[in-house]
N, C-alpha and C positions, 0 to 999 in steps of 0.2 A: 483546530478548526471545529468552529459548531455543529454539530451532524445536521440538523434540519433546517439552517438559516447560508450555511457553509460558509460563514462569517472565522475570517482569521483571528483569535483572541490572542495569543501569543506567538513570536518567536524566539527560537532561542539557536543562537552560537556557540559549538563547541569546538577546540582546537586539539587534537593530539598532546598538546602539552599541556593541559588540563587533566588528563589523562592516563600522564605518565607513557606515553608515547605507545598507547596501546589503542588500534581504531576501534574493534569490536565492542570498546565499555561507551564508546562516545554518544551512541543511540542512547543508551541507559543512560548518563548525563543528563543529555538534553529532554530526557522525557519527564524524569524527577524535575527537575527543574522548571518546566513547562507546567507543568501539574499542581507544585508548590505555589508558584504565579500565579495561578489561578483559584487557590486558595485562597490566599491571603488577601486578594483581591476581593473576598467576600464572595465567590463563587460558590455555588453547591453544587459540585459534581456528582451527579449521579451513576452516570454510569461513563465508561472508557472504552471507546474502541479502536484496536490497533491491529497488527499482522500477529500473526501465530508466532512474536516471541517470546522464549520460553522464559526469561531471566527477568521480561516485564512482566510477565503471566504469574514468577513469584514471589516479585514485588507487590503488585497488588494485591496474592491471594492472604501474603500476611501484613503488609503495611494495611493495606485500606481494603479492609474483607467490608466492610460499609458497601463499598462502589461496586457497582454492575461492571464488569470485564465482557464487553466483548468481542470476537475476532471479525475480521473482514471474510463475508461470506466467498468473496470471490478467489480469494487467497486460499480459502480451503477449499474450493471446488477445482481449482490451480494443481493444489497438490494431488490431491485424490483421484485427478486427469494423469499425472505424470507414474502414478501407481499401476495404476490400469494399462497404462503404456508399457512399462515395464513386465506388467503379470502376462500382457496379451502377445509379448514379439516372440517367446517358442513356438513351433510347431504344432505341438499339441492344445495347446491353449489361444490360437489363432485366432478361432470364434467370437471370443470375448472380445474381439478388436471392434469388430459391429456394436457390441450394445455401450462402450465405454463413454460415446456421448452422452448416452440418452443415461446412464449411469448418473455422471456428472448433472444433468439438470435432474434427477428426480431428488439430488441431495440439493441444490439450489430448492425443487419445489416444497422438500420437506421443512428447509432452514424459514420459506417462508410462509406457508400454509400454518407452521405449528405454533403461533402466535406466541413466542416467549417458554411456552410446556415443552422441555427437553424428554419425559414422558413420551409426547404425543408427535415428538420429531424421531423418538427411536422406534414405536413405532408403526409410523408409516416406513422409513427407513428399512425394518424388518421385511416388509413384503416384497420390497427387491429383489432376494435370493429366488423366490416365489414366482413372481412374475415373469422374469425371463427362461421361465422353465415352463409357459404356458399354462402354470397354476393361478388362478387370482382370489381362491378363498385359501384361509388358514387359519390355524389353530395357535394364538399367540399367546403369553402367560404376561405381556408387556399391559395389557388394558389396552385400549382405545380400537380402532379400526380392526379390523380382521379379512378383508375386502380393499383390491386395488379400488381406488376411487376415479379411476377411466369408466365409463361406459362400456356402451358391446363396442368390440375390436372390429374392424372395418375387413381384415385378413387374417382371419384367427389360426389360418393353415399356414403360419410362416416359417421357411426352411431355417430362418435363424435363430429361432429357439435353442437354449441349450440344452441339454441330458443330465438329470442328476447325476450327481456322483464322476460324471465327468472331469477330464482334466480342467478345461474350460470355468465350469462350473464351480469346479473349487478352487481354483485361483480366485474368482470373484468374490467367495466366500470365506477365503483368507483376507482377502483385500477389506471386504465392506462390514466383517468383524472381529476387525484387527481390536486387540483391548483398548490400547493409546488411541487412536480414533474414535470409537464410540465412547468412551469417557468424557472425551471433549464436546460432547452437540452441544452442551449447555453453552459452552463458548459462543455456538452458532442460531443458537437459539430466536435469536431477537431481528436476526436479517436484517443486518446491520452493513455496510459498505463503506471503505475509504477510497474509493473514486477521484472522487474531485480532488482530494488532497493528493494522491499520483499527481493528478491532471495539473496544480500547482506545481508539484516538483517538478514537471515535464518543462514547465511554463518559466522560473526559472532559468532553466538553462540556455532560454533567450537571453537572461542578463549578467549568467554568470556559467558560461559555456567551460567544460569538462576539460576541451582542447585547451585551456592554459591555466596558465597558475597566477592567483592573483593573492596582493596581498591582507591582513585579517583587514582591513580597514576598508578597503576596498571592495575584497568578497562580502564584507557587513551590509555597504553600505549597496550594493547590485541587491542581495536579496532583501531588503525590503525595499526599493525600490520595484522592484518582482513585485511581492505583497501589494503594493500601493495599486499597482495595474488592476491587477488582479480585482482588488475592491472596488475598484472604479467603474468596470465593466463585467462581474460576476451575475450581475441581472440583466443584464442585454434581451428584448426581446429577439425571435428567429424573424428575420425579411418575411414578406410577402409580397406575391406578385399583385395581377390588376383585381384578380376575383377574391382577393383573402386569402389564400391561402399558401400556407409555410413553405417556403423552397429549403430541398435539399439536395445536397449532392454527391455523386457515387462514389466512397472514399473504400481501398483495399484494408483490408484487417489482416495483419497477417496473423493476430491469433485466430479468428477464426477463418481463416483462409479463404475466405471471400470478399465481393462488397458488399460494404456497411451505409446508408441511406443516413447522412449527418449533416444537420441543420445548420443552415447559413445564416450566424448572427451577424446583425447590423452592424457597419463599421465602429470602431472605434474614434471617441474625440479629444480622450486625454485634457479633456478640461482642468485637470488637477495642477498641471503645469505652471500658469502662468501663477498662480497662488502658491507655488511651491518656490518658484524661482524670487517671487518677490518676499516671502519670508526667509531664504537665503538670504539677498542683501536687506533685509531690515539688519538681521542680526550683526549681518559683517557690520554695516554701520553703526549699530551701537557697541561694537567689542570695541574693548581698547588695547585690546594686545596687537603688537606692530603685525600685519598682513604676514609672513613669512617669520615670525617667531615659531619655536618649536615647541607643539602642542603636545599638551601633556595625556599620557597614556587611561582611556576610561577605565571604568571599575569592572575588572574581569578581562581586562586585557591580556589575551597567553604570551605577548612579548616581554608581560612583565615578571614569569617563568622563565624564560629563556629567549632572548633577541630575536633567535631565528629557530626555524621548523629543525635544521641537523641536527642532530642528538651533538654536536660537536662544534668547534670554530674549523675555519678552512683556514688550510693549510698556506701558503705563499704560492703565491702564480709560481714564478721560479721552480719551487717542489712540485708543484702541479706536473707541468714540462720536462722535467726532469726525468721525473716518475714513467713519463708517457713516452720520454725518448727512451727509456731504458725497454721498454716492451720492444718496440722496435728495431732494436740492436739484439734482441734474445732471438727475433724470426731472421 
């Protein structure tokens, strides 16, 4: 997907038996391959943003050290939420349950405030440890800011301050300068987001639902069909009512545990259909192969790996039953 257009330029299909029947390389698959596509197609990719995987993270740092890598801000404000979670559920460290929000968006404000300067995102990051201890000047050897960039505090006497040196305290400061973490801002640098592309995968599963199993031809041919929707109606303006303005409606978030204010776009018309259906039967009408002849397998087909997804053929009904009367004779 194009970050700024959110325009689908590829998809790609990978099967377990491509694989060698291992799930985990399949991402890494389909990303090479996605990537390549878009090469060869005369593409200049500049830059790649993805989630914080490590195995594409080093692929790109030595295949294509050219291209900008970078991660989805909200995936790492995700994880650095679940950190904080963990640092803050002892007793002693209870405190820091309070500031773990406001934690998490001052790394959102840093990822976007620091225009691409990993520099000038660590920091402001720095004054973190700072500020929740009701300090807001310091002495940094990082360059840039030195000074929370808030104004005067509105309750500058608040009991949730923490105590240096505290337990509290330094959990957070375990957590917010962990090495693996701050090495990485460059990744987050650019405030970057893969949103809409979730929001595709979600979308999806309208046409190729989780609850069954479908076969490669079939799963192929739901998810671009998915894709097609998707492009059809990806610019939708939001309704409005009699005076202009945008209607939205109260939807629960359970990430953030409340309601979310989410804009009611205009119905869908699927105008793509009838254009789709009639170049269907063009084709059928000029194939000349008999209606129910047995079509041959396309290029990259995993059946033509192995027939089926079992690492194995199946055994006879008969052994099947057999097999399953014998359990029941052992109870």
């Amino acid at each position: 997907m194009e970050h700024t257009t959110k325009d689908v330029l590829n998809v790609q299909f990978v099967d377990k038996r491509e694989v060698g029947d291992k799930s985990p390389l399949m991402e890494m698959k389909g990303f090479k391959e996605s990537l390549l596509a878009l090469e060869d197609s005369g593409l200049d990719v500049k830059e790649v943003v993805t989630d914080a995987h490590s195995s594409i993270a080093k692929v790109m740092r030595v295949q294509r050290p050219q291209i900008t890598h970078s991660w989805d801000t909200w995936h790492g404000a995700k994880n650095l939420g679940k950190k904080l979670s963990k640092a803050s559920s002892r007793a002693a460290t209870r405190p820091l349950a309070y500031w773990a929000r406001h934690v998490v968006l001052h790394f959102w404000y840093c990822s976007k405030e620091c225009k691409g300067d990993s520099g000038s995102f660590k920091a402001k990051w720095h004054g973190l440890t700072h500020h929740v201890t009701n300090k807001h000047s310091w002495v940094s050897g990082l360059g840039g800011a030195n000074t929370c960039d808030h104004g005067p505090l509105e309750n500058p006497e608040r009991e949730e301050w923490l105590k240096p040196g505290y337990k509290a305290h330094q959990a957070l400061v375990e957590v917010a300068y962990e090495r693996k973490f701050i090495n990485n801002f460059h990744y987050f640098s650019n405030f970057r987001h893969t949103g809409t592309l979730e929001s595709l995968h979600n979308h999806i599963l309208m046409y190729a639902s989780k609850r069954y199993s479908f076969g490669y031809q079939a799963y192929r041919a739901r998810n671009l069909l998915a894709v097609i929707d998707y492009m059809a109606h990806k610019d939708r303006p939001v309704q409005t009512d009699g005076q202009g303005k945008q209607k939205h409606v109260a939807v629960w978030s359970k990430h953030a545990k409340n309601y979310v204010a989410r804009p009611v776009m205009v119905p869908k018309t699927y105008d793509y259909i009838p254009a789709l259906v009639k170049d269907i039967m063009t084709r059928r009408e000029g194939d000349e192969t008999p209606l129910f002849a047995k079509t041959e397998l396309m290029p990259g087909d995993p059946r033509a790996i192995r027939p089926h997804l079992a690492p194995f053929p199946p055994p006879s009904v008969d052994e099947i039953l057999s097999r399953r009367q014998g359990r029941l004779d052992d109870n």
